[in-house]
C-alpha positions as CSV (number, residue, x, y, z in Angstrom):
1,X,68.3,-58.2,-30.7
2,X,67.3,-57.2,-33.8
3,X,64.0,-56.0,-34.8
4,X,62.2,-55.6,-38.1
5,X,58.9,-54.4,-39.4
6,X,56.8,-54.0,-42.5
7,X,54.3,-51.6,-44.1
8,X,51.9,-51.7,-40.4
9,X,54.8,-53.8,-38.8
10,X,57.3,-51.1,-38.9
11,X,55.3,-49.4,-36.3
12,X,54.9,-52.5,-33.9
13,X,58.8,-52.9,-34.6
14,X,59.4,-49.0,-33.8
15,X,57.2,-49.1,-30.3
16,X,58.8,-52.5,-29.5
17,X,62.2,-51.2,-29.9
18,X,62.1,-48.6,-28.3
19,X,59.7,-50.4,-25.2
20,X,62.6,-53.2,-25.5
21,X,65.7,-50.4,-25.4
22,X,63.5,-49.0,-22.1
23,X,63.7,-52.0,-20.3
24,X,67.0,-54.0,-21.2
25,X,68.8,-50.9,-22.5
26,X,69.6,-49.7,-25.9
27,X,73.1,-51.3,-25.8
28,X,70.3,-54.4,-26.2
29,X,69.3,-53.6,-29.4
30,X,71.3,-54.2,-32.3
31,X,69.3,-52.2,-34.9
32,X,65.7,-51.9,-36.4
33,X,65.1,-52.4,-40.0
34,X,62.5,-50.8,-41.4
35,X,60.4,-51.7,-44.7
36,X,57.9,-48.8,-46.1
37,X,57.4,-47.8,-42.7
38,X,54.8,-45.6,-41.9
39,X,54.1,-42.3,-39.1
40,X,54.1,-43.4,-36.1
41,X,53.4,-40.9,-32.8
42,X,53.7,-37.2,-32.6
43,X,57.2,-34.8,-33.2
44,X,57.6,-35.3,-29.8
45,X,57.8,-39.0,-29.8
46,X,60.0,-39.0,-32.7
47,X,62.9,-36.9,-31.4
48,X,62.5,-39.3,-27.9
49,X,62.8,-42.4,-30.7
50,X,65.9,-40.6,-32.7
51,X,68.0,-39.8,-29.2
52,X,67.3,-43.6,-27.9
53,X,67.5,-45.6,-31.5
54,X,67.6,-43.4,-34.6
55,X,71.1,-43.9,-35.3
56,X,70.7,-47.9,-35.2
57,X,67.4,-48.0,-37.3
58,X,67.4,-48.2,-41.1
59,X,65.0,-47.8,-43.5
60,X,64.0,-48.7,-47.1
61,X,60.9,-47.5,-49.2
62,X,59.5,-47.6,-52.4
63,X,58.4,-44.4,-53.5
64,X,55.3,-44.7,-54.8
65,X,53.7,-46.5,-51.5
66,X,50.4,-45.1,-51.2
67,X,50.6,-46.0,-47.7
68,X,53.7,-43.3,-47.1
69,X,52.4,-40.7,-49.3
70,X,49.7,-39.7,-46.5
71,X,51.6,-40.9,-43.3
72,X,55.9,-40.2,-43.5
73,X,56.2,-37.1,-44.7
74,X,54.2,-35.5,-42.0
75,X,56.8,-37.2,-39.3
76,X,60.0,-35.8,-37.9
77,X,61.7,-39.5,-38.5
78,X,64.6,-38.9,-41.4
79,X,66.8,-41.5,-43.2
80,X,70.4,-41.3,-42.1
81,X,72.7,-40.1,-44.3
């Protein structure tokens, strides 16, 4: 399954992911596409989220979004390279 999220969405889609590789496995997921996605949960949360699904999640950003220039830079979530 693939999951994808915008702007508030990308944080449902990041918390369904991961809720969705919990119970069926991350071998379940195919990826999670992301779309000026914003903080979501604590340092903690996003190391958890980077072990389970950071390498299948993507992400794409305008940089000017107001609503990233309070929220992602704050979070431990980084692009791949």
């Amino acid at each position: 399954m693939w999951i994808v999220g915008h702007s508030d969405g990308s944080q449902l889609a990041q918390l369904g992911a991961l809720r969705y590789a919990r119970v069926s496995g991350p071998a379940a997921v195919g990826g999670v596409v992301l779309f000026g996605p914003s903080r979501v949960g604590s340092r903690g949360f996003a190391k958890y989220y980077n072990t389970v699904l950071g390498p299948k999640t993507v992400y794409d950003s305008y940089g000017r979004d107001p609503a990233l220039a309070y929220s992602y830079p704050m979070s431990d979530v980084r692009p791949p390279l």
